[in-house]
C-alpha positions as CSV (number, residue, x, y, z in Angstrom):
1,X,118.1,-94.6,82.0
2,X,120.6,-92.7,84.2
3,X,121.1,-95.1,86.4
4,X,121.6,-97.9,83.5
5,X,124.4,-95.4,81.9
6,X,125.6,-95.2,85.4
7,X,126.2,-98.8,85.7
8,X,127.6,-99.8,82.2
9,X,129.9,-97.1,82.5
10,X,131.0,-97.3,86.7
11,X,133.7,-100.0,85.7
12,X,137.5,-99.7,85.9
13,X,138.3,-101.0,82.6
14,X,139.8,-99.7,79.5
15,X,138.0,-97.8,77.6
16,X,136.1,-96.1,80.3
17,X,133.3,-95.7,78.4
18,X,133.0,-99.1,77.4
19,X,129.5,-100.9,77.8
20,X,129.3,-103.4,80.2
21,X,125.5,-104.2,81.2
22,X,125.0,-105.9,84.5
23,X,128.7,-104.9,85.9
24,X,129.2,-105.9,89.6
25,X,131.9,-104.3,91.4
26,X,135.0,-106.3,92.8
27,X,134.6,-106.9,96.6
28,X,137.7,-108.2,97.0
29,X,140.7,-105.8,97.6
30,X,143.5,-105.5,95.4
31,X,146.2,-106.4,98.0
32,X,143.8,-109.4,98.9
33,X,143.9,-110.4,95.8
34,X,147.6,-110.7,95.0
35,X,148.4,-112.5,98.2
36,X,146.0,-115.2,97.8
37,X,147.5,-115.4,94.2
38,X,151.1,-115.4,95.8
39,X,150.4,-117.9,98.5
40,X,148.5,-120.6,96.1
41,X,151.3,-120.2,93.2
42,X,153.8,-120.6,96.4
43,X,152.3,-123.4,97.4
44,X,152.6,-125.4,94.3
45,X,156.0,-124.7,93.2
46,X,157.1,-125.9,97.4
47,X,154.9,-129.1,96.9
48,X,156.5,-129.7,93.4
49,X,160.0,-129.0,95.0
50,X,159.6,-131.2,97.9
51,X,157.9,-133.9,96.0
52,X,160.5,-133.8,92.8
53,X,163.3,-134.2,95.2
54,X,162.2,-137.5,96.2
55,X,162.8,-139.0,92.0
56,X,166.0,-140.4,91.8
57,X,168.3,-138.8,89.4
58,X,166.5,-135.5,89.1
59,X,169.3,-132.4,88.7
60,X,167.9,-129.5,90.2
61,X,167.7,-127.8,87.0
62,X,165.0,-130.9,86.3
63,X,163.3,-129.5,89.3
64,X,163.4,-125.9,89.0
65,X,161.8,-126.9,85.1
66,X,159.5,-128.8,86.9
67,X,157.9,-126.1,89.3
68,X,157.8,-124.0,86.2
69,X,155.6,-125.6,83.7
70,X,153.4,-126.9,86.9
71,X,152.8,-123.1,87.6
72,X,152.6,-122.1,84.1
73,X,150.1,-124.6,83.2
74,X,147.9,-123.9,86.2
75,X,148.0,-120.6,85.2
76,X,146.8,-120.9,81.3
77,X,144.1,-123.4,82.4
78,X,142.6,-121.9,85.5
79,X,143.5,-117.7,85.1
80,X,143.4,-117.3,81.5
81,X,141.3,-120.4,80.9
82,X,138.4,-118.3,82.8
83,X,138.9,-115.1,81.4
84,X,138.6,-116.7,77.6
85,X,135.7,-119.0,78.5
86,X,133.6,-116.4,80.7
87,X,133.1,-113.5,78.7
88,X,130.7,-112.1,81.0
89,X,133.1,-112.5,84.2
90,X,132.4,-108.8,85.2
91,X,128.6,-109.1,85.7
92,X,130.0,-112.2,88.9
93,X,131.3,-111.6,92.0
94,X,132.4,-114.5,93.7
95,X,135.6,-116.7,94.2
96,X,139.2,-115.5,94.4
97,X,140.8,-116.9,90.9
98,X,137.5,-114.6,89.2
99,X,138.9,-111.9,91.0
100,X,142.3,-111.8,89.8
101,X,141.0,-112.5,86.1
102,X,139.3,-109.1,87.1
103,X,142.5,-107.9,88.0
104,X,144.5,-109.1,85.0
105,X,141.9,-107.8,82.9
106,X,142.6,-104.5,83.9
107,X,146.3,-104.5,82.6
108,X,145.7,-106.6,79.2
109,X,146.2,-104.1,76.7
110,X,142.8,-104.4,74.3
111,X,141.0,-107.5,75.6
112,X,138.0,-105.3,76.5
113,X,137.9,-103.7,73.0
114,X,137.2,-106.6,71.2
115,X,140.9,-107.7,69.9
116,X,139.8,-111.1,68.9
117,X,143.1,-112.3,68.0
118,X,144.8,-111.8,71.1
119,X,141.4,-113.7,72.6
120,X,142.1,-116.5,70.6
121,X,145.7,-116.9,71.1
122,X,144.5,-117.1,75.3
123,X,141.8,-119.2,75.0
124,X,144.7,-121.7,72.8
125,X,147.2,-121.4,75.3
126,X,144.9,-122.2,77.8
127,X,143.6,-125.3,76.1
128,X,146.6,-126.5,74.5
129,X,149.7,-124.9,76.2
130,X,147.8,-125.4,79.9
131,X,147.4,-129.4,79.6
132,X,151.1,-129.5,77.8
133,X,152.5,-127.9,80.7
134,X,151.4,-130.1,82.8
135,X,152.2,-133.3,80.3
136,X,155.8,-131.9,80.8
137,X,156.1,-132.1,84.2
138,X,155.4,-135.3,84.4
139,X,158.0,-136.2,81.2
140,X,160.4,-134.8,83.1
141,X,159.5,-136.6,86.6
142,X,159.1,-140.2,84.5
143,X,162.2,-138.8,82.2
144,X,160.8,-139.6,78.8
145,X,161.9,-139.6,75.7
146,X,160.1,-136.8,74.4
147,X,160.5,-134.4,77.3
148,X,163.5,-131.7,75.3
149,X,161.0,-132.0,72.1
150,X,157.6,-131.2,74.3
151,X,159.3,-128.2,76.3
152,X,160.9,-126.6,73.1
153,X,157.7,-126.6,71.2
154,X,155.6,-124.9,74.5
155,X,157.9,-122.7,74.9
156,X,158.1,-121.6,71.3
157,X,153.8,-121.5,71.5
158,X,154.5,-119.3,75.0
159,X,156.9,-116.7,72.7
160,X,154.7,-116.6,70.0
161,X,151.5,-116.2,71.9
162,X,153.4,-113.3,74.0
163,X,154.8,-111.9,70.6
164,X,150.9,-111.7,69.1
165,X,149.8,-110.5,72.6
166,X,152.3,-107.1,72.3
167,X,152.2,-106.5,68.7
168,X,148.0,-106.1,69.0
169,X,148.5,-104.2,72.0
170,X,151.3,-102.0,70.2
171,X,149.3,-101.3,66.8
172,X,146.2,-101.1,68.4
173,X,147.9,-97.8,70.8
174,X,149.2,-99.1,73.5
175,X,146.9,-97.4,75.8
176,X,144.4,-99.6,77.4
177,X,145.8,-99.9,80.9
178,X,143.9,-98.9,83.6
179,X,146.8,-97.0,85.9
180,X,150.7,-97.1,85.5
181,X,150.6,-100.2,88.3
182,X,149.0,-102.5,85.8
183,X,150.7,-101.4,82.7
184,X,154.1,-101.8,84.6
185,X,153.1,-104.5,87.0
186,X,150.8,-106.9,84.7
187,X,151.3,-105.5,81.0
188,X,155.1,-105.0,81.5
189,X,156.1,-106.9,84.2
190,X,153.9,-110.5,84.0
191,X,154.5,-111.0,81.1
192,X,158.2,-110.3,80.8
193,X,158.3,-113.5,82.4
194,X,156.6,-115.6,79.6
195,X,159.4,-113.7,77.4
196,X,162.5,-114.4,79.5
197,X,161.8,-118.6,80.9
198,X,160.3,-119.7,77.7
199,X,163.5,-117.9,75.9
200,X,165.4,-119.8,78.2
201,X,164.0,-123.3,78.6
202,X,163.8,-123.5,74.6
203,X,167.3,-122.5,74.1
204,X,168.3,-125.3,76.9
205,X,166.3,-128.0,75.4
206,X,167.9,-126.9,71.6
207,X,171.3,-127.8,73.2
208,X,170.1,-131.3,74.9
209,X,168.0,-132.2,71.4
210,X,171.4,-131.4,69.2
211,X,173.6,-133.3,71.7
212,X,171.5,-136.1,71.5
213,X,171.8,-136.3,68.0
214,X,175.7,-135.3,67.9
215,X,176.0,-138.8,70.2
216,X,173.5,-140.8,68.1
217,X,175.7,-140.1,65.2
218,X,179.3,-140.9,67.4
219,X,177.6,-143.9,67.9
220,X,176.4,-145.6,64.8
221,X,179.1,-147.7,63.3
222,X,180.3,-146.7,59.2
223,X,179.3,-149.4,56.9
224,X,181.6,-152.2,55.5
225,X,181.2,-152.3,51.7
């Protein structure tokens, strides 16, 4: 019985006397971790770069979006994607990207107390908001039509699921994190970034939608009566 109580309750989440039956400690090391993270996300935002400045007519601003929402959707689908559709992630102890859901884990605020919203909102982003992501990248590569319209409304998805994500945290205490690092450096920090890009890309792709209607408009001819 000891050695059950030892096990549930030898974890490094938040709250640390949360049961978790069957918990297998991490063998990878933090720093481990984060530069396997670094180095894949690296290498898809250099092969989208490269590859992105081969379409004719692409600004770099095109590319820069480009890199982001191939990123962003890997991201939702593979990180988040795992965390949502594996509940029982902490009782594994194999590949990298479980790893790092380990490790992101630690810094969500409330995930491991049962804050089913917040759950839901990730486990929608990483089925809807993932794919999109990646449905924008190529819009922008082929430059279709719908390319402004798609990127507003995943970025809009991206602020709202961010905005649900800090409110729970917030009412709920704020204090799940496991160590200052991950409050600052997941809870804080991370996430900032799904604040600040989305904020921008959707006010960017307001201007390009309204201009496009401001020229549709110069354009049509008045009527003779």
């Amino acid at each position: 019985m000891a050695e059950g109580s030892q096990v549930s309750h030898g974890h490094p989440y938040v709250p640390r006397d949360l049961h978790l039956p069957g918990y297998v400690p991490c063998s990878l090391s933090q720093s481990n971790i984060l530069s396997v993270f670094a180095f894949s996300s690296l290498l898809v935002v250099s092969l989208i770069w490269i590859s992105s400045g081969r379409l004719s007519k692409k600004t770099k601003v095109d590319r820069v979006l480009m890199c982001w929402w191939a990123f962003t959707g890997l991201t939702h689908m593979i990180l988040e994607g795992y965390f949502v559709f594996q509940p029982e992630f902490f009782k594994e102890n194999t590949g990298f990207y479980l790893a790092e859901g380990r490790n992101i884990a630690k810094g969500i605020q409330g995930m491991q107390e049962g804050m089913q919203g917040v759950v839901t909102v990730e486990g929608i982003t990483a089925v809807l908001e993932g794919p999109a992501s990646l449905l924008a990248v190529y819009a922008i590569a082929t430059g279709k039509s719908y390319s402004y319209l798609l990127q507003f409304a995943i970025s809009l998805g991206q602020l709202y699921g961010t905005a649900v994500y800090y409110i729970t945290a917030i009412l709920e205490g704020d204090n799940f994190s496991t160590s200052s690092f991950y409050y600052y450096a997941y809870y804080i920090g991370a996430n900032a970034s799904w604040i600040v890009i989305p904020s921008i890309i959707s006010t960017h792709c307001w201007k390009k939608i309204c201009a496009a209607f401001r020229a549709q408009g110069q354009t049509k001819k008045p009527k003779v009566r």
